[in-house]
mmCIF file of the N, C-alpha and C atoms, coordinates in Angstrom:
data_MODEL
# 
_entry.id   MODEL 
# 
loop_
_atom_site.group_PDB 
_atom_site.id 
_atom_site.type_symbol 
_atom_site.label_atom_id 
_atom_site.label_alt_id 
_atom_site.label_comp_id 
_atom_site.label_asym_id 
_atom_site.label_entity_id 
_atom_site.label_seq_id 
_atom_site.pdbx_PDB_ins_code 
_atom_site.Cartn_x 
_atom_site.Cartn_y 
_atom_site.Cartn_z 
_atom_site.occupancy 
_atom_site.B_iso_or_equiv 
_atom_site.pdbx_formal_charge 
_atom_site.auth_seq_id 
_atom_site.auth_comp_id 
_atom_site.auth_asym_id 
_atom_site.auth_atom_id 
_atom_site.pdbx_PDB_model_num 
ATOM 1   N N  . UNK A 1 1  ? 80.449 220.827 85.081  1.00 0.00 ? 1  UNK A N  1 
ATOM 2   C CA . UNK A 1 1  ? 79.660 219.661 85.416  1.00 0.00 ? 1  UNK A CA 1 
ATOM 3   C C  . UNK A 1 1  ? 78.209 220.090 85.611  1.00 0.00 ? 1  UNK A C  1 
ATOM 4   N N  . UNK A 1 2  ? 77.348 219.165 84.965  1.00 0.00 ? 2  UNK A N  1 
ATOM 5   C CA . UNK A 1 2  ? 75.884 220.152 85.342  1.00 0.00 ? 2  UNK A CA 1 
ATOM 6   C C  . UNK A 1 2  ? 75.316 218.453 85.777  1.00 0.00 ? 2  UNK A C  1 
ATOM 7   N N  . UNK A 1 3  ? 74.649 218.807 86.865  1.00 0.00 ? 3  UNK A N  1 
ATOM 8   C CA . UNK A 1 3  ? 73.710 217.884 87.562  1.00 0.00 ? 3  UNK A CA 1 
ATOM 9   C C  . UNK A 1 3  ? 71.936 217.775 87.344  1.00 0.00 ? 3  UNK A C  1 
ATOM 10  N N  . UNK A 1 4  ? 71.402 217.074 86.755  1.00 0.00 ? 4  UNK A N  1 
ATOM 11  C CA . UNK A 1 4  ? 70.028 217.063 86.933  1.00 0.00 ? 4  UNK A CA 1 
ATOM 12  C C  . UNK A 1 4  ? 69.128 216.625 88.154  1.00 0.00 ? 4  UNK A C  1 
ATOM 13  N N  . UNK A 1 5  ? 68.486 217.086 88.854  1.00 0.00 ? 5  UNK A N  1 
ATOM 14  C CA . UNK A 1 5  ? 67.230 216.620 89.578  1.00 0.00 ? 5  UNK A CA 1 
ATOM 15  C C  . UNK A 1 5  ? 66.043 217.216 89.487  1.00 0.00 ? 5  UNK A C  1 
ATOM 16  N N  . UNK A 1 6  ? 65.191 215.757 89.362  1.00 0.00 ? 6  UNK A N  1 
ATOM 17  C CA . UNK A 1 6  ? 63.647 216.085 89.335  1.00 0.00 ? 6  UNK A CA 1 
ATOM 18  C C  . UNK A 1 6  ? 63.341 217.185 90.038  1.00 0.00 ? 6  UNK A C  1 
ATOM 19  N N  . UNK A 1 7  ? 62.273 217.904 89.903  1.00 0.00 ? 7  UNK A N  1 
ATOM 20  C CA . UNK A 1 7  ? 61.865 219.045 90.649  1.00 0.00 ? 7  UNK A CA 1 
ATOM 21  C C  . UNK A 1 7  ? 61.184 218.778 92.208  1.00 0.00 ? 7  UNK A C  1 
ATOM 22  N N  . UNK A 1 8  ? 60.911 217.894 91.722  1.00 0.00 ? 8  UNK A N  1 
ATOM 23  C CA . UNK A 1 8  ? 59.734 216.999 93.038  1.00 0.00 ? 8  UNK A CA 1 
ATOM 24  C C  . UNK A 1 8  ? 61.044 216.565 94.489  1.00 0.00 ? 8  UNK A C  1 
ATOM 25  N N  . UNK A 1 9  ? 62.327 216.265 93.671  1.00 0.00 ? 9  UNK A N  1 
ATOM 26  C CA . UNK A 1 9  ? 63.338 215.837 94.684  1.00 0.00 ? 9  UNK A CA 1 
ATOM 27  C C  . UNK A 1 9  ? 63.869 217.327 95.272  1.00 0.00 ? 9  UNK A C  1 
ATOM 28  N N  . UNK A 1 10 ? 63.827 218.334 94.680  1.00 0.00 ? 10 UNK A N  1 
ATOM 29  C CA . UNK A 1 10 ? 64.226 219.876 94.800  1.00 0.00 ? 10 UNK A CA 1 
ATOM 30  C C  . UNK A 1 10 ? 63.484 220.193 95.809  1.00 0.00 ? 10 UNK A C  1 
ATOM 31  N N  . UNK A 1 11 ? 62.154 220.460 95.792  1.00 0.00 ? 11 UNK A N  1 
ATOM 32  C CA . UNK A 1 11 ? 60.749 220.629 96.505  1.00 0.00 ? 11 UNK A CA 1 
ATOM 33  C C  . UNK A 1 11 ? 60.830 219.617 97.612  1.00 0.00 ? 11 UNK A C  1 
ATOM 34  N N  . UNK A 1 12 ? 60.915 218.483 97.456  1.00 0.00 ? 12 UNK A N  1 
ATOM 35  C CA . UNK A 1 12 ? 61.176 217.616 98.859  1.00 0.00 ? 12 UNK A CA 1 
ATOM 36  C C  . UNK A 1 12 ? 62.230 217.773 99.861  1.00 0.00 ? 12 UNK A C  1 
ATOM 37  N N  . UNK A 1 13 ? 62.845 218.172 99.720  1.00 0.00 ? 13 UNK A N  1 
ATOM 38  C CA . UNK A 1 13 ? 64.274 218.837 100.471 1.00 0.00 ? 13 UNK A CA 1 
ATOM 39  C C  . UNK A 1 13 ? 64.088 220.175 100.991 1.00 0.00 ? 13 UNK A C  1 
ATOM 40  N N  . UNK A 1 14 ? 63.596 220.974 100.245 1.00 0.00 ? 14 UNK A N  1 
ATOM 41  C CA . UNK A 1 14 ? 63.222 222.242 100.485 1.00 0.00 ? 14 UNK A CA 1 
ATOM 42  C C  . UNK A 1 14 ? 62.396 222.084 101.768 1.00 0.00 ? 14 UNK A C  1 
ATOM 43  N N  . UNK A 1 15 ? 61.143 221.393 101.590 1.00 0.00 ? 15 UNK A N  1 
ATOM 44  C CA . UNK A 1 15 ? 59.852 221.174 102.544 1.00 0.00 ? 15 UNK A CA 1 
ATOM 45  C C  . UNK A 1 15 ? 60.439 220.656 103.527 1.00 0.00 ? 15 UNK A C  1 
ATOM 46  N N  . UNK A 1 16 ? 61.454 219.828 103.543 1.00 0.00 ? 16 UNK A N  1 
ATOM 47  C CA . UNK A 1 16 ? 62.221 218.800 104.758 1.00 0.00 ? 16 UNK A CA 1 
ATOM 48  C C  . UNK A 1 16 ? 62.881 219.895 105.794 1.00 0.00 ? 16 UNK A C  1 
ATOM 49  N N  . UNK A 1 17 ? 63.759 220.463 104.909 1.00 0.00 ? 17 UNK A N  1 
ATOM 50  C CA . UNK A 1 17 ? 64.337 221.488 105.401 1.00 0.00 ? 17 UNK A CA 1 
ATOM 51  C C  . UNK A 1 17 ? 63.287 222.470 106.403 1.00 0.00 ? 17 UNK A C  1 
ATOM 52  N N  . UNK A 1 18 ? 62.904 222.835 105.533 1.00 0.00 ? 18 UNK A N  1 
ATOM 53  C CA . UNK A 1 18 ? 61.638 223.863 106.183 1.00 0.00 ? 18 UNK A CA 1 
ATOM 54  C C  . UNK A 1 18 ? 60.910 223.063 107.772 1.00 0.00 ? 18 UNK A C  1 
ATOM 55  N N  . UNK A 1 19 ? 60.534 222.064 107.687 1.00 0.00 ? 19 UNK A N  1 
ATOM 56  C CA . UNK A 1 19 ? 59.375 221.292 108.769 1.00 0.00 ? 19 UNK A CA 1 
ATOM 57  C C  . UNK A 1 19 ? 61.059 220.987 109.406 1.00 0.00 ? 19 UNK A C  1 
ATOM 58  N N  . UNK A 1 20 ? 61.758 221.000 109.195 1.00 0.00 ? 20 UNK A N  1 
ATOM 59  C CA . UNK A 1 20 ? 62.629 220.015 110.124 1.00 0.00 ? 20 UNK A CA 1 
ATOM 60  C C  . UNK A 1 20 ? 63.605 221.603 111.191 1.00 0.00 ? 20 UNK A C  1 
ATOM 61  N N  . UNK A 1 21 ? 63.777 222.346 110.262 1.00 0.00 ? 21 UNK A N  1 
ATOM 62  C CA . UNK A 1 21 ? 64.511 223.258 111.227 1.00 0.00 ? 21 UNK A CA 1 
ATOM 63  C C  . UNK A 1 21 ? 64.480 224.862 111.123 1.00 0.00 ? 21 UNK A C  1 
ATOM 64  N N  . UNK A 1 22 ? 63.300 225.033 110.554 1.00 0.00 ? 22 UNK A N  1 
ATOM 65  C CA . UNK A 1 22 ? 62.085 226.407 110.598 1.00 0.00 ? 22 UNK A CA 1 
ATOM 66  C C  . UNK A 1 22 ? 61.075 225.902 111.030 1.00 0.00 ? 22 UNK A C  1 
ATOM 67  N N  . UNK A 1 23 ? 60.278 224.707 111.373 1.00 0.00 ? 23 UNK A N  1 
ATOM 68  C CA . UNK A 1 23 ? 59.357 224.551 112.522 1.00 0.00 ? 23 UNK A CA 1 
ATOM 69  C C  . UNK A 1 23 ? 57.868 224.726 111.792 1.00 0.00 ? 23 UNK A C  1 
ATOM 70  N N  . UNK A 1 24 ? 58.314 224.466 110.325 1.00 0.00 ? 24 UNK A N  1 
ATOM 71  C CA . UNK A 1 24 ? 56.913 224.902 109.343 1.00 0.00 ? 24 UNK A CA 1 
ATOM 72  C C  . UNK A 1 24 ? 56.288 223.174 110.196 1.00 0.00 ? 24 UNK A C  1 
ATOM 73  N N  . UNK A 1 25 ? 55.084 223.585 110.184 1.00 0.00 ? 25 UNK A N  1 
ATOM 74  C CA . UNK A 1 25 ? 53.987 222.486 110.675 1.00 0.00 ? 25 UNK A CA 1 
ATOM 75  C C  . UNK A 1 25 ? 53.397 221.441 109.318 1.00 0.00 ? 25 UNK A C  1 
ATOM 76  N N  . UNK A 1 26 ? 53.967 220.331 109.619 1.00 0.00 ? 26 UNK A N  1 
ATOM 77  C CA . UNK A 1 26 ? 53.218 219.107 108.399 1.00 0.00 ? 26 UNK A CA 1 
ATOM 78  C C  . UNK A 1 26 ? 52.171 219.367 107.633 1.00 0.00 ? 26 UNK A C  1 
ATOM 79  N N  . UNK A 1 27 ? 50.806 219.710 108.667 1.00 0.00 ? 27 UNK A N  1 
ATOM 80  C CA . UNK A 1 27 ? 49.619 220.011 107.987 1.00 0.00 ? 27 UNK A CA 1 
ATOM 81  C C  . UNK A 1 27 ? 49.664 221.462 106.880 1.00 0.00 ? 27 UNK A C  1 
ATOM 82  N N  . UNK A 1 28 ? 50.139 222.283 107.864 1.00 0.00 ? 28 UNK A N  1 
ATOM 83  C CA . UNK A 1 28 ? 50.683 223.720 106.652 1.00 0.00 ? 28 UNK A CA 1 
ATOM 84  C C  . UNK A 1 28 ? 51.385 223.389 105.458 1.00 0.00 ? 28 UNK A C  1 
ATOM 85  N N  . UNK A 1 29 ? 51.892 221.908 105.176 1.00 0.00 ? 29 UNK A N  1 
ATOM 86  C CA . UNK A 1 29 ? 52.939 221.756 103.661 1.00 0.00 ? 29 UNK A CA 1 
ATOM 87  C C  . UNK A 1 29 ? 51.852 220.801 103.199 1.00 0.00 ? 29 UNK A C  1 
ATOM 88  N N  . UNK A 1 30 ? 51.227 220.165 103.349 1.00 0.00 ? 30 UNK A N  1 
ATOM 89  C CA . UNK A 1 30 ? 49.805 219.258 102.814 1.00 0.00 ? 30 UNK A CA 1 
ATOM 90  C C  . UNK A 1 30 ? 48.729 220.230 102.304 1.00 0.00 ? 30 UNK A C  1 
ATOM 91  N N  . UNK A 1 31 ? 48.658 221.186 103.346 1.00 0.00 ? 31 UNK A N  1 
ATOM 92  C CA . UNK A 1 31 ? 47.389 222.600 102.762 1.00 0.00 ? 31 UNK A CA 1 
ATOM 93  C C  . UNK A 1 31 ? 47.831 223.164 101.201 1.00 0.00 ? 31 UNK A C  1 
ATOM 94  N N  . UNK A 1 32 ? 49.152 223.449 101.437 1.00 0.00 ? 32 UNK A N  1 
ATOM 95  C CA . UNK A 1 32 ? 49.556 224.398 100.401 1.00 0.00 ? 32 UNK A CA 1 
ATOM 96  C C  . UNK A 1 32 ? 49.578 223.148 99.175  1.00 0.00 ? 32 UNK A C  1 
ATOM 97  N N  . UNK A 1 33 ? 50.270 222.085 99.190  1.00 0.00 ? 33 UNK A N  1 
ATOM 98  C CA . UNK A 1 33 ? 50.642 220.740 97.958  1.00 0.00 ? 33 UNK A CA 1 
ATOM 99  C C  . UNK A 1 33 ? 48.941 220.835 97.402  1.00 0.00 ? 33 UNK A C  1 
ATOM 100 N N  . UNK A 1 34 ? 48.050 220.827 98.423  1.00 0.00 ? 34 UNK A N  1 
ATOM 101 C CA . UNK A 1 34 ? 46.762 220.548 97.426  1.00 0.00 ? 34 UNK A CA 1 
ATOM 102 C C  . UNK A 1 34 ? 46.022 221.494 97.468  1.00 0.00 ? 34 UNK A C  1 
ATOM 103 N N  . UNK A 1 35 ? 46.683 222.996 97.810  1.00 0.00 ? 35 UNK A N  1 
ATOM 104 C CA . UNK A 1 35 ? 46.094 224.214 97.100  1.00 0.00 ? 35 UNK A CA 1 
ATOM 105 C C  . UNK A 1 35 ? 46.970 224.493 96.114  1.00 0.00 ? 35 UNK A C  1 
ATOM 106 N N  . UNK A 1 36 ? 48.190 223.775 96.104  1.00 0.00 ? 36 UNK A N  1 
ATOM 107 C CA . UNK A 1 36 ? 48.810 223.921 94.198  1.00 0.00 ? 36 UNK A CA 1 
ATOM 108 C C  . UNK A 1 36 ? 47.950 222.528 93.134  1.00 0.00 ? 36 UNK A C  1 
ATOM 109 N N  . UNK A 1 37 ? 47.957 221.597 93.667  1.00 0.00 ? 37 UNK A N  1 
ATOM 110 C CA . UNK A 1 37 ? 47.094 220.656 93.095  1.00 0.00 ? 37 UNK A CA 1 
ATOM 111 C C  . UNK A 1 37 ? 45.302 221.549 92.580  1.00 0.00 ? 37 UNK A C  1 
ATOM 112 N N  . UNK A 1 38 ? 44.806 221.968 93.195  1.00 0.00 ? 38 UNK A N  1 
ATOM 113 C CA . UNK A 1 38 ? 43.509 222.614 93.039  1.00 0.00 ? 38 UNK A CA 1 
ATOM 114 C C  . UNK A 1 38 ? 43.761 223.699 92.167  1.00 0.00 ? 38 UNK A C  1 
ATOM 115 N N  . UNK A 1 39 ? 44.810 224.769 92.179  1.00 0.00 ? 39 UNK A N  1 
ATOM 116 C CA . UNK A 1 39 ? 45.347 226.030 91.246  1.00 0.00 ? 39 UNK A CA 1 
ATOM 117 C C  . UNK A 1 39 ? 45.205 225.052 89.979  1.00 0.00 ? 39 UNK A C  1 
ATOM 118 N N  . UNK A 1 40 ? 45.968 224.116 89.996  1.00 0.00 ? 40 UNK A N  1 
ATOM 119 C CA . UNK A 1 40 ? 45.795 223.603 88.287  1.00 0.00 ? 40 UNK A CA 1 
ATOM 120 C C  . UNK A 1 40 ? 44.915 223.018 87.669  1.00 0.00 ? 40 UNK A C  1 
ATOM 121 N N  . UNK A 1 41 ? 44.236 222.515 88.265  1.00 0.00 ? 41 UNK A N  1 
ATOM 122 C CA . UNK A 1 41 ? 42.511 222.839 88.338  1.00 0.00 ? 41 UNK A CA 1 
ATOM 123 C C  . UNK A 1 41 ? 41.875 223.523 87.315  1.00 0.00 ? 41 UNK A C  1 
ATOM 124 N N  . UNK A 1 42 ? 42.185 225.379 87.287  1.00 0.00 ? 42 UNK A N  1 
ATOM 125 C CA . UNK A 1 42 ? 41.465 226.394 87.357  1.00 0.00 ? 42 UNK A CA 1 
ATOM 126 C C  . UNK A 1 42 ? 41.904 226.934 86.327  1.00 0.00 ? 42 UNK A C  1 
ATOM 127 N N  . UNK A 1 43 ? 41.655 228.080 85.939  1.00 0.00 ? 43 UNK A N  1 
ATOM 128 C CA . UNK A 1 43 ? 41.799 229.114 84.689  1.00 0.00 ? 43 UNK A CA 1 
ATOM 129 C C  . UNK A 1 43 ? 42.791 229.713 85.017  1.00 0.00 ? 43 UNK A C  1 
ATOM 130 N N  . UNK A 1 44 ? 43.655 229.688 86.344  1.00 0.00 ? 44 UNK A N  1 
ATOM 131 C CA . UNK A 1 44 ? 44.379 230.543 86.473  1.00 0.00 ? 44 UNK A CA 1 
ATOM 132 C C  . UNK A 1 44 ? 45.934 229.305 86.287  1.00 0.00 ? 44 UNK A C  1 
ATOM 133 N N  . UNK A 1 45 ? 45.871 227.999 85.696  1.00 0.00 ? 45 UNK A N  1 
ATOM 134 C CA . UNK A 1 45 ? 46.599 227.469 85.656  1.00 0.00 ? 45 UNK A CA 1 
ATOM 135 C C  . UNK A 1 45 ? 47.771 228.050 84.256  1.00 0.00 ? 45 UNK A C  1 
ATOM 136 N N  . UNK A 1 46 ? 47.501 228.506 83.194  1.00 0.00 ? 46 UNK A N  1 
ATOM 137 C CA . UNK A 1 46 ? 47.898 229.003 81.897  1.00 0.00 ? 46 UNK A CA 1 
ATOM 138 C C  . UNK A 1 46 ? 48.805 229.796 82.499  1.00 0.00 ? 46 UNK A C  1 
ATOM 139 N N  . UNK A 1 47 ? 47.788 230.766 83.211  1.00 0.00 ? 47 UNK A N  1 
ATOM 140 C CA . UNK A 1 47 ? 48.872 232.099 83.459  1.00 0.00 ? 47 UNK A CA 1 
ATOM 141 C C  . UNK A 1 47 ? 50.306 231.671 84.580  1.00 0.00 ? 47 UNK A C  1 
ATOM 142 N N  . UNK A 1 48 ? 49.972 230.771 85.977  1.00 0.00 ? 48 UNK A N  1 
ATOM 143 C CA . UNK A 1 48 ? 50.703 229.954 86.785  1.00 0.00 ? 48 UNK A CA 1 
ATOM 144 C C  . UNK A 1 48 ? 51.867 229.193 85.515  1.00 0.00 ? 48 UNK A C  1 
ATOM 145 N N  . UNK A 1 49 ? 51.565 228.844 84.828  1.00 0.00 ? 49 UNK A N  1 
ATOM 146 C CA . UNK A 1 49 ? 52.933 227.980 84.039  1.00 0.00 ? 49 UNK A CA 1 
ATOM 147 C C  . UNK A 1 49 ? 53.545 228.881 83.426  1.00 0.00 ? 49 UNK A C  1 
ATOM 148 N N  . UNK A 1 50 ? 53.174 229.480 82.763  1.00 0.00 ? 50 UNK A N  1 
ATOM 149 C CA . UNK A 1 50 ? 53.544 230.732 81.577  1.00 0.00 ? 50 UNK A CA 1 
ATOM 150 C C  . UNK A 1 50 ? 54.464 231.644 82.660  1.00 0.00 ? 50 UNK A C  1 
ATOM 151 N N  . UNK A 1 51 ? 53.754 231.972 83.718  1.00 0.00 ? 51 UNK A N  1 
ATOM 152 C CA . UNK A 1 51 ? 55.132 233.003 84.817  1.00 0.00 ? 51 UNK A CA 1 
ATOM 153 C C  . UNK A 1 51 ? 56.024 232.044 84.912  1.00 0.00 ? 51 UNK A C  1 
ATOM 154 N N  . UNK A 1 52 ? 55.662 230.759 85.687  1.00 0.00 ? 52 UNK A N  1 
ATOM 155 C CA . UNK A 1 52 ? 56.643 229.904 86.333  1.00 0.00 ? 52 UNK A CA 1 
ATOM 156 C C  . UNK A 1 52 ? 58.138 229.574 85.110  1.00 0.00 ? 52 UNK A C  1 
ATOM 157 N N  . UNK A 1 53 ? 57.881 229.650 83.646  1.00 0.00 ? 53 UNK A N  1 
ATOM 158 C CA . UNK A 1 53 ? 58.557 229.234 82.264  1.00 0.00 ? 53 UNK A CA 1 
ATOM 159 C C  . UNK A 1 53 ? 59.399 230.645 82.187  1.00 0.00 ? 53 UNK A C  1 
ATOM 160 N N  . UNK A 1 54 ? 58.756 231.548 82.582  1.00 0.00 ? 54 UNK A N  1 
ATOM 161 C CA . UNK A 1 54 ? 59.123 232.657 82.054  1.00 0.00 ? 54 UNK A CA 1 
ATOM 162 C C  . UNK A 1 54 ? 60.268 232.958 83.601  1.00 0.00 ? 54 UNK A C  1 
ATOM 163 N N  . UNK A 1 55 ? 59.930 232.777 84.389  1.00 0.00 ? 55 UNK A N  1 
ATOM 164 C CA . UNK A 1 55 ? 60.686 233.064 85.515  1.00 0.00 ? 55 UNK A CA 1 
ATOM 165 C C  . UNK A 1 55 ? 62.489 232.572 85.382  1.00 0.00 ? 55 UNK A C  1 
ATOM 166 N N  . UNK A 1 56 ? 61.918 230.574 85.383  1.00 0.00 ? 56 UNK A N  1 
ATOM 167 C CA . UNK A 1 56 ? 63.071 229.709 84.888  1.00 0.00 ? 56 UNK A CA 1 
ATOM 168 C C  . UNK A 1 56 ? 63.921 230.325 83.517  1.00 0.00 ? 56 UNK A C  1 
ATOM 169 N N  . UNK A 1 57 ? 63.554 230.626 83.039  1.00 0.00 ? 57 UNK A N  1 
ATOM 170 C CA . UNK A 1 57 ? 63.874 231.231 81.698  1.00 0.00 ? 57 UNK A CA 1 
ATOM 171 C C  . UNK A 1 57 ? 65.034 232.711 82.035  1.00 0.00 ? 57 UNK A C  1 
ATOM 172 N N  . UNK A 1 58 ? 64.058 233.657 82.851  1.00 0.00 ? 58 UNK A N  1 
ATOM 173 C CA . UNK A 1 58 ? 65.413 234.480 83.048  1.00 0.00 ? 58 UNK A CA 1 
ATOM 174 C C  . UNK A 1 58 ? 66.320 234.073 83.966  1.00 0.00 ? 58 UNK A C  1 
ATOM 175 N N  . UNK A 1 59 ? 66.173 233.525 84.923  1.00 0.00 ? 59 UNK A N  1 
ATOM 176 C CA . UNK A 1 59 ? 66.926 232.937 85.915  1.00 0.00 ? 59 UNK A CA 1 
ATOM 177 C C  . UNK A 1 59 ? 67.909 232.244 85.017  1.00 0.00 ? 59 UNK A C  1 
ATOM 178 N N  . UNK A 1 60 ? 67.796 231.354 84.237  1.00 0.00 ? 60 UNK A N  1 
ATOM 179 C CA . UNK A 1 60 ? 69.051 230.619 83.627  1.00 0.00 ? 60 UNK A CA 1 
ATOM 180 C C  . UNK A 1 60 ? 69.439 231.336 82.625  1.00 0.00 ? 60 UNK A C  1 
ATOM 181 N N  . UNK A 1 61 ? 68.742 232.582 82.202  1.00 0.00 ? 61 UNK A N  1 
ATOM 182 C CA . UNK A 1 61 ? 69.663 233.157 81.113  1.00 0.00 ? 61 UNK A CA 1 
ATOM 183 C C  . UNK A 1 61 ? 69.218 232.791 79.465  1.00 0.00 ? 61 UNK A C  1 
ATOM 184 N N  . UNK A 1 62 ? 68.008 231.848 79.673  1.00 0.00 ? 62 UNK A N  1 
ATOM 185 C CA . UNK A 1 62 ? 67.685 231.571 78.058  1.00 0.00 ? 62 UNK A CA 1 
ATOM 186 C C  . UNK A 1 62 ? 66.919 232.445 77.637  1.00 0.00 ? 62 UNK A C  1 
ATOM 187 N N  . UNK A 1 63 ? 66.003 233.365 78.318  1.00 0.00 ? 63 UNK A N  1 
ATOM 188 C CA . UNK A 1 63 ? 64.904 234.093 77.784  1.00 0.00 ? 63 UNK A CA 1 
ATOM 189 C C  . UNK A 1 63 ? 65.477 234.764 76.075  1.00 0.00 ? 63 UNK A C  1 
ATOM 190 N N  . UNK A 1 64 ? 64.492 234.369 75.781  1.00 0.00 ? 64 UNK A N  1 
ATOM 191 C CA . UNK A 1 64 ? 64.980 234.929 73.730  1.00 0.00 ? 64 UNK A CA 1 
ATOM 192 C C  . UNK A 1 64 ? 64.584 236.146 73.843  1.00 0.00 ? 64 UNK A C  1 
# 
């Protein structure tokens, strides 16, 4: 059986998790969302997707 969810619903759970019972502080998950918003921004966005593809990639086993 394989299940899909958006990434954004993955990441929202994660962050919930985190602020709700590791004690991460609201403003600390708003800093970081729009210092990833600002990264893509920048020149260093190419290289940020290209790891992030390449990461997913060995992790599931497709890397060619």
């Amino acid at each position: 059986m394989s299940v899909n969810l958006p990434l954004v619903v993955v990441l929202g759970l994660i962050v919930w998790g985190a602020v709700k019972f590791l004690g991460v502080r609201v403003w600390l998950v708003v800093v970081i969302a729009l210092f990833g918003f600002y990264l893509a921004d920048t020149f260093l966005a190419p290289a940020i997707d290209n790891g992030t593809r390449n990461g997913v990639e060995a992790v599931n086993g497709t890397h060619d």
